[in-house]
TORRONU-638315 format. One record per residue (C-alpha): residue in one letter; x, y, z. Coordinates in steps of 0.1 Angstrom, whole numbers, plus 5000, padded with zeros to 4 digits. Example, Ala and Ser with C-alpha at 12.3 -4.5 7.8 and 13.67 -1.06 7.14 Angstrom:
A512349555078S513749895071
END
This chain:
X500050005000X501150344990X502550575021X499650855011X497350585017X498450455046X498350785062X495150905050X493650555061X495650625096X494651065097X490650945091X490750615116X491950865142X489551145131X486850875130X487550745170X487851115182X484251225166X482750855176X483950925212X483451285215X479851275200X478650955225X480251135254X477751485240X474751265233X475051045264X475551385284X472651545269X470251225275X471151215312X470351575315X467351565297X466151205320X467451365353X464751675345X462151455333X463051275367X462551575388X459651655368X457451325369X458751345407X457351675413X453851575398X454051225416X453751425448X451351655437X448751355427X449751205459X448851525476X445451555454X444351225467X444951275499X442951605498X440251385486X440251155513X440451385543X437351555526X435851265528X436651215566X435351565572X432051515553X431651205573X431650965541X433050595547X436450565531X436550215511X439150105485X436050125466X436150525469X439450545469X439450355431X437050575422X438750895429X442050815409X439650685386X438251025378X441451225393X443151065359X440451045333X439951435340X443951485338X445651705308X448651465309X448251215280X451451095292X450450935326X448950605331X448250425371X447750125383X446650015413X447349675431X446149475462X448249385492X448549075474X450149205444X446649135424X445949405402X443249585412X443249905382X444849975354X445750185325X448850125317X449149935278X450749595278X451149575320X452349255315X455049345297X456649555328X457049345351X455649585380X455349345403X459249385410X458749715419X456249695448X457849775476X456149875516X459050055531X460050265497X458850505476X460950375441X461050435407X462750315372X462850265333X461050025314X460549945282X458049765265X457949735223X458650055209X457550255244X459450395272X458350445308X459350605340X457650425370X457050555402X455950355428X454250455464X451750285488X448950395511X447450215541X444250225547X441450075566X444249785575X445149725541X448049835524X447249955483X450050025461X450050305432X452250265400X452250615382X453750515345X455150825324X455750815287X459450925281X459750845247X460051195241X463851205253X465150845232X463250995202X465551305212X468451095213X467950855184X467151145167X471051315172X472551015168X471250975135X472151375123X475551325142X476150975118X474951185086X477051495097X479851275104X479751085074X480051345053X482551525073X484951165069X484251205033X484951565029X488151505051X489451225033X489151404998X491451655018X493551525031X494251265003X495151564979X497151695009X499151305016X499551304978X501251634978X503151595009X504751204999X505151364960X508751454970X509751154985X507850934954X510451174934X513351054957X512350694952X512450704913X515850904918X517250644941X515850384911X517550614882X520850624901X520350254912X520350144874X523550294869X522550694858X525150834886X524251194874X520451144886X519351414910X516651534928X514551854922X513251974955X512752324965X511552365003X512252455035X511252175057X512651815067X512151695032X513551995014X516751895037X516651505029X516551594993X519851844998X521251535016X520751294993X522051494963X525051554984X525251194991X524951134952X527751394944X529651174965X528750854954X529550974914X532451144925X534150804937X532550594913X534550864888X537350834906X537250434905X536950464869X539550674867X542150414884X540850134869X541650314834X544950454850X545850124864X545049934828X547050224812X549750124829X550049754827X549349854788X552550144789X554349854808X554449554788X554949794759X557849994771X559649614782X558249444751X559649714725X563549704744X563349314744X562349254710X565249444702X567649294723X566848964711X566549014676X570349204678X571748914700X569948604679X571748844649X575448794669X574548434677X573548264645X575348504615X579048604608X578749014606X581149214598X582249504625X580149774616X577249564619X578549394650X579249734666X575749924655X573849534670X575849574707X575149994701X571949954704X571549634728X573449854757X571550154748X568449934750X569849754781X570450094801X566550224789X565549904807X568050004838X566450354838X563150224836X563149964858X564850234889X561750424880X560050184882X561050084917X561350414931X557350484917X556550164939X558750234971X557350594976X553650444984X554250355019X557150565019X557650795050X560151025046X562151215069X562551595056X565351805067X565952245060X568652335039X569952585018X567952554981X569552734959X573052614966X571752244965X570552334927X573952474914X575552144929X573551924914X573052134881X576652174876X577451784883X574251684856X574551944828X576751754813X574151494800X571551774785X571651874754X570352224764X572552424785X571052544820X571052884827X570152934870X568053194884X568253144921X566953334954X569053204989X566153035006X566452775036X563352515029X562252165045X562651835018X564751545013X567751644989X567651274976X564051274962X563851634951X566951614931X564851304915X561851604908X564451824890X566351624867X563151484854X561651824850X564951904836X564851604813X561451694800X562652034792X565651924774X563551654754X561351934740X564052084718X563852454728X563952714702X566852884721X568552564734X568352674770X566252554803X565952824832X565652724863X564152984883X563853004925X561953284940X560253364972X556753404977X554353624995X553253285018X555853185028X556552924999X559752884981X558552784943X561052614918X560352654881X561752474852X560752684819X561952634781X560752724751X560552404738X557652214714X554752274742X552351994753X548552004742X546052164769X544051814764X547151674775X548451854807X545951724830X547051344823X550451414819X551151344859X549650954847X551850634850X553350564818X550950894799X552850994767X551651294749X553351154713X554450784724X556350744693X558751054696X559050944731X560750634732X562950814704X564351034729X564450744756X561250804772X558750614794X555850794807X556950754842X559351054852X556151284860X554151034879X557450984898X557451364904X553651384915X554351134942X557451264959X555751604961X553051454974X555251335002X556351715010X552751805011X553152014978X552151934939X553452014903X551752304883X552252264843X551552574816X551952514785X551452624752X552152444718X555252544697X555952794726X557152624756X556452464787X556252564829X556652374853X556952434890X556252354927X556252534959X558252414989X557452585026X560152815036X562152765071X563653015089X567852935098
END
């Protein structure tokens, strides 16, 4: 069952008890009202027939008649025939319980004989068929004899009253449950519309549509849920994205892998099956073992890349503060040697927190990367300048053949190559910036690459400044 139902049926179940129990309590309130004044009333004119007769007889004492039950009959007889009260009936019974008068319709049906009583005056309710009666019951002793009076009153006056509300209050309430649950079914349908929404989001994004939101503009609990769950979803996409994009980085790699060993080995082997089987002259012989140690040594470099890529995951490092720009010149001046582009230094004294071993790793393969593009002007600055925040930031620029802008975001990739073929013609693997990425990661900093095609390349990193 739909929520909207359930809580209409649940909103008019409780609306039904309260008006059920509130009406009884009014009706059943207004019926003893209306008995207990009919009570006092029949009461009152009880006494004052009682009263009438005994006027009667004490006239007849005083006129010197003989009182008889005879007499006695006779003047309720005529006391009730002559009476405006359609209402009242009497009967009249022996000591003996044997009826003596009566008026009352259907006696039998009252069982009156339950009511006689000598030492009370009594009265109660009964009903016979469709008729009610209030009985009142009294006795009179005379000439030895006791004679008992029932006085029977008609109330059907006040249970026509009451059957009568109760049947306007089950009308009125009948139509107020139907008006209500027209109500407040439009008003369950709007107020559960929001969460039906979130349901057949939760279903979209379920099946697989991660992008799936939620369109819900309020205020309240559910306006907040809704803000929740697309926050939730954000969250959700943004990992599933991300496990995408290791899953594609991580295939990448195996692929960049078994290509970069495959494409050394095939040429290894061919060259040294060459040496092996045929008789070549020197020139032939020299170019084969050329290019099986240059090979040999990309495999070298490659695989220390390698190695140092995978040792700096759990790596923790231990960082020390030195002097920057002095460490550069030392290692520049002991590496220049194997760039073709000569290094020209642009270096601010700074004391910052690193380890020398890994950083020098960052700058000879920004350095290499430089050098590999082929500037214009055959030169690679290296620039070191203080900053406002208290960074020191390192920059290696050229003027060299530029990377792509569709490139630079994935250039920090294992084994990413922007143009694999003129890559592994200047020794390349696609490793040396993912090695870079990493290490700075371990100082708590990150590489920044600008770039423009056929211009030249920029690539730094900022490194927190000590005091000495």
């Amino acid at each position: 069952m739909k929520f909207w139902k359930k809580l209409v049926l649940f909103v008019i179940t409780a609306i039904s008890i309260i008006l059920s129990i509130s009406r009884f309590y009014i009706v059943k309130n207004n019926f003893l009202n209306s008995l207990e004044n009919l009570v006092k009333q029949n009461s009152n004119q009880n006494i004052l027939e009682r009263y009438m007769l005994e006027n009667a007889i004490v006239n007849m004492i005083e006129t010197g008649e003989q009182i008889s039950n005879e007499k006695i009959i006779e003047n309720l007889k005529n006391m009730y025939e002559h009476s405006d009260n359609n209402s009242e009936a009497i009967a009249i019974y022996s000591e003996k319980y044997e009826q003596i008068y009566s008026n009352i319709k259907d006696i039998e049906s009252l069982n009156i004989e339950s009511i006689l009583d000598e030492e009370k005056e009594y009265y109660c309710l009964r009903e016979v068929k469709d008729s009610h009666y209030m009985l009142f019951s009294s006795h009179w002793f005379i000439n030895n004899e006791t004679i008992y009076i029932i006085n029977a009153y008609d109330v059907n006056t006040i249970y026509e009253e009451r059957d009568r509300q109760l049947r306007e209050i089950l009308i009125t309430d009948i139509i107020i449950l139907v008006i209500s649950s027209i109500v407040i079914s439009i008003f369950s349908i709007l107020l559960t519309k929001p969460i039906d929404s979130l349901n057949k989001t939760t279903k979209k994004i379920a099946s697989g549509n991660f992008s799936e939101r939620v369109n819900i503009k309020s205020k309240d609990e559910i306006g907040e849920l809704a803000n929740s769950f697309n926050l939730m979803a954000d969250q959700v996409e943004n990992k599933i994205n991300e496990l995408n994009l290791q899953v594609k980085q991580k295939n990448d790699f195996i692929n960049g892998f078994t290509h970069e060993l495959k494409t050394p080995m095939t040429a290894i082997v061919g060259y040294s099956d060459l040496l092996r089987l045929r008789n070549t002259d020197e020139e032939t012989s020299r170019k084969a073992i050329n290019y099986i140690y240059s090979e040999t040594k990309r495999l070298e470099k490659l695989s220390f890349k390698l190695m140092k890529l995978m040792s700096l995951s759990n790596e923790k490092i231990e960082l020390e503060v030195f002097e920057i720009s002095e460490f550069i010149e030392k290692m520049v001046k002991m590496e220049s040697i194997i760039f073709n582009s000569k290094i020209e230094l642009n270096l601010e004294k700074a004391y910052v927190k690193g380890d020398k071993e890994l950083l020098e790793v960052v700058i000879k393969n920004l350095l290499e990367n430089s050098d590999k593009s082929e500037p214009k002007d055959n030169k690679i600055v290296i620039k070191g300048e203080r900053r406002e925040n208290k960074k020191y930031r390192i920059s290696v620029i050229d003027k060299g053949c530029g990377i792509p802008k569709e490139h630079i975001n994935r250039v920090t990739e294992d084994f990413y190559m922007v143009d694999k073929a003129r890559s592994r013609e200047k020794s390349g693997s696609g490793i040396g910036l993912s090695l870079v990425k990493k290490i700075l990661n371990l100082h708590n900093s990150e590489i920044f690459i600008e770039s423009e095609e056929n211009i030249g390349t920029t690539a730094y990193f900022e490194l927190e400044e000590e005091a000495k």
